[in-house]
Structures are given as structure tokens and as C-alpha cells.
C-alpha positions, 0 to 999 in steps of 0.5 A, a space after each residue: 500500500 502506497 504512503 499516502 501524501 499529507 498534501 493530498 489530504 489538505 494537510 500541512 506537514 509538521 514536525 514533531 508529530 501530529 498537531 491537529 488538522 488545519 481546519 479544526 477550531 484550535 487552529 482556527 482560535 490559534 488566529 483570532 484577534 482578541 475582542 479588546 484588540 480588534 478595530 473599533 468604531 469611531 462613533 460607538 466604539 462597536 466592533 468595526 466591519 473590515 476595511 472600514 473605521 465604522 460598524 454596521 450601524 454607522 456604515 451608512 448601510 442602513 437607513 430608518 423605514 420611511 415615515 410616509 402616511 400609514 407607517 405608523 399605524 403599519 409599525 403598530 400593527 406589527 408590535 401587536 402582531 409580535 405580541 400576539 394581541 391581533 385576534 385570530 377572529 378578527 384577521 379571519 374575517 373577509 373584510 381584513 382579507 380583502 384590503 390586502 392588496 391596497 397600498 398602507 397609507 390606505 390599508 394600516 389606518 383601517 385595519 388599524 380601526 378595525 383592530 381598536 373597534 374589535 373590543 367594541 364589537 358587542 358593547 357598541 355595535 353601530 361603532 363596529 359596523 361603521 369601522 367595517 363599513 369603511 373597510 369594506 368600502 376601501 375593498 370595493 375601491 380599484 386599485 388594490 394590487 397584489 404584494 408580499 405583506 406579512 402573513 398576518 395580513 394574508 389570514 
């Protein structure tokens, strides 16, 4: 049986015996800049990104969401869909479904209602039925187009 060669195999030829395979974590950690020691931002003093004097934060990468008409109440309804206080009733019914494909300066500040006028829906019927009114005359509007919303807007 022929002596296989250590190149073959990736390896690196040693002396003094075997000391591990190049690709493990020891040799790995063997090269890695102490926390302490790495470049740091020169705004926040965050592990900096390679080449660059700023982290991820300050690169100028990353830009806040826009503050257009209907984010705020999209920014809502996406802290209450985290917590889990939208109810499961309410994203079933029809009229939830039907304003998806609208734009969401239109589509948040009724679901937004629709969402508040939910608790009201036995003590204050008439409130509940102008709030689902209202939706569903923004269904019945042309305009509406298919997009990628989360899946809460989808049920």
C-alpha cells in the first residue's frame, strides 16, 4: 500500500508529530484577534466591519423605514402582531382579507380601526359596523394590487 501524501489530504506537514488538522477550531482560535484588540468604531466604539473605521450601524448601510402616511399605524400593527394581541377572529374575517392588496397609507389606518373597534364589537355595535363599513368600502375601491405583506395580513 502506497504512503499516502499529507498534501493530498489538505494537510500541512509538521514536525514533531501530529498537531491537529488545519481546519479544526484550535487552529482556527490559534488566529483570532482578541475582542479588546480588534478595530473599533469611531462613533460607538462597536466592533468595526473590515476595511472600514465604522460598524454596521454607522456604515451608512442602513437607513430608518420611511415615515410616509400609514407607517405608523403599519409599525403598530406589527408590535401587536409580535405580541400576539391581533385576534385570530378578527384577521379571519373577509373584510381584513380583502384590503390586502391596497397600498398602507390606505390599508394600516383601517385595519388599524378595525383592530381598536374589535373590543367594541358587542358593547357598541353601530361603532363596529361603521369601522367595517369603511373597510369594506376601501375593498370595493380599484386599485388594490397584489404584494408580499406579512402573513398576518394574508389570514
Amino acid at each position: 500500500m502506497p504512503k499516502r501524501k499529507p498534501e493530498q489530504l489538505g494537510e500541512r506537514k509538521r514536525v514533531g508529530g501530529w498537531m491537529g488538522s488545519p481546519n479544526s477550531i484550535a487552529s482556527v482560535l490559534r488566529g483570532r484577534v482578541p475582542l479588546q484588540d480588534q478595530r473599533k468604531c469611531a462613533r460607538c466604539r462597536c466592533v468595526a466591519m473590515r476595511g472600514l473605521k465604522y460598524c454596521r450601524m454607522h456604515a451608512g448601510r442602513w437607513a430608518k423605514r420611511s415615515d410616509g402616511p400609514g407607517y405608523a399605524e403599519r409599525r403598530l400593527l406589527c408590535r401587536l402582531e409580535r405580541a400576539g394581541l391581533l385576534p385570530l377572529e378578527l384577521l379571519a374575517l373577509p373584510v381584513w382579507r380583502d384590503i390586502r392588496g391596497f397600498p398602507a397609507a390606505l390599508r394600516s389606518p383601517v385595519r388599524l380601526a378595525l383592530v381598536q373597534a374589535w373590543d367594541k364589537q358587542y358593547s357598541d355595535p353601530l361603532h363596529w359596523a361603521a369601522v367595517q363599513r369603511q373597510a369594506i368600502d376601501l375593498a370595493k375601491q380599484p386599485g388594490g394590487y397584489p404584494t408580499q405583506v406579512p402573513w398576518y395580513e394574508n389570514a
